[in-house]
N, C-alpha and C positions, 0 to 999 in steps of 0.2 A: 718071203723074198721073191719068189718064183711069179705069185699072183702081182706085184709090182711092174714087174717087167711084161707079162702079158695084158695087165690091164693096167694101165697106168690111170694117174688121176683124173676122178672128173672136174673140170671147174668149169663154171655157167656160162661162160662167156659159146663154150663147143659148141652149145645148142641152137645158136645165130644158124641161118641163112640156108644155105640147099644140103639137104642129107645126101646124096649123092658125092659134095665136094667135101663133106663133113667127114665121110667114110674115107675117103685119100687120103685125109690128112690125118686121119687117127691113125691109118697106117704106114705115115711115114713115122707116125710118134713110134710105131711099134716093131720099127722093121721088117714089115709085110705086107711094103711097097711094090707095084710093078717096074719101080726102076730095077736096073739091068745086077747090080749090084746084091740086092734082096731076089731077086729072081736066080742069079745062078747058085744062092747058096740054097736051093730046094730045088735045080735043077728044071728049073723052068726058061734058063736061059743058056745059050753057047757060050757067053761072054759079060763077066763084071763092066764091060768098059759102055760109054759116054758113047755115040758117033764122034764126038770131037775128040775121043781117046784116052781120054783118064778116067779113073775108075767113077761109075754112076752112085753115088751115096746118097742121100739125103741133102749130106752138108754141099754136096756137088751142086745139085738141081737149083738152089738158090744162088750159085754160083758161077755156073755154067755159061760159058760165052756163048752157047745156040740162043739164049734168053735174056740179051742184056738189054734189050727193049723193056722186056717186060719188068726186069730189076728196076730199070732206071725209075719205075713207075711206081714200084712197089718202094721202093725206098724212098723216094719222092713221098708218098702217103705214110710212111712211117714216121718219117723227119718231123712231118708236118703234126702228129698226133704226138710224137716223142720230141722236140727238140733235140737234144744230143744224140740220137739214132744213129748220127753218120759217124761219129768220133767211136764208136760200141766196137768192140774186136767182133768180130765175124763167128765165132763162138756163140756169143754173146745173142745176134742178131737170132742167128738160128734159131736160139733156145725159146727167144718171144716170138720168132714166125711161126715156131710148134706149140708150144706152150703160152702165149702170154710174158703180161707186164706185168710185175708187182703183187706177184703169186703168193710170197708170203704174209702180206696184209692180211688183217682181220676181216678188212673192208672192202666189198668188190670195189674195184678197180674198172670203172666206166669207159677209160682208152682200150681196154682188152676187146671190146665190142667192133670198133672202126678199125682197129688191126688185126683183128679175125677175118670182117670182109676183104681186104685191102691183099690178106696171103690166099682168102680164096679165090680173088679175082685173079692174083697170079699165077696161083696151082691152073686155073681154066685155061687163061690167056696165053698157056707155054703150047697146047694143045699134048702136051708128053703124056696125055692118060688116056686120050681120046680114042684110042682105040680101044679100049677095056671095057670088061661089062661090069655093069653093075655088082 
C-alpha cells in the first residue's frame, strides 16, 4: 500500500519531453511539490496559502486565477486532443493533467503523448517552479 503512494505508476506516456519538467509533475503526482501547500506540511513553508489566498494544492495550481492565461491555453489543447475535455468535472481534468487518458486500456493510448506536452508547457509557462533547483 505504502509503496503506491510513494511511487505511484509508471505509464509510457511520463517519459515524453524534458526530465527536468517530468520531475515537477511526478511530484505533484506525489505530494512533494514546491507548492506552498506540500511545502508547509514538512515545513519548508510559513504558509499553505496561494498569493491569491487560498490554499496552494495541486488541484489549486490548475486552477488558480494567477494562471488563467495559461489555462485558457491548456484547456484549449486538451479540448482539442479530447473533445469533451470542457464538459469533464474538474476532478476529472486533474486526474489526466497528472496522470493521462484512458489509463485502464490494454492499449496505449496515443492522446496521452500531446497531453503530457500540452500540462508541461503549462507547468513551464506559469513560471511557479522557476525558482527551484533541479
Amino acid at each position: 500500500i505504502m509503496k503506491g503512494k510513494i511511487k505511484p505508476p509508471r505509464y509510457r506516456h511520463f517519459k515524453y519531453g524534458d526530465k527536468y519538467v517530468n520531475t515537477l509533475l511526478c511530484r505533484l503526482r506525489v505530494g512533494r511539490s514546491y507548492l506552498n501547500a506540500d511545502s508547509y506540511k514538512i515545513g519548508h513553508s510559513d504558509t499553505d496559502l496561494c498569493n491569491c489566498g487560498q490554499k496552494e494544492t495541486v488541484a489549486h495550481f490548475f486552477v488558480c486565477r494567477n494562471y488563467s492565461a495559461q489555462q485558457e491555453i491548456l484547456q484549449t489543447k486538451c479540448n482539442s486532443i479530447l473533445p469533451n475535455f470542457k464538459n469533464l468535472s474538474n476532478k476529472k481534468k486533474l486526474e489526466i493533467f497528472l496522470y493521462g487518458y484512458n489509463l485502464e486500456s490494454a492499449e496505449f493510448d496515443c492522446r496521452n503523448i500531446p497531453l503530457t506536452f500540452a500540462v508541461q508547457k503549462y507547468t513551464l509557462s506559469t513560471k511557479r517552479f522557476s525558482d527551484q533547483n533541479n
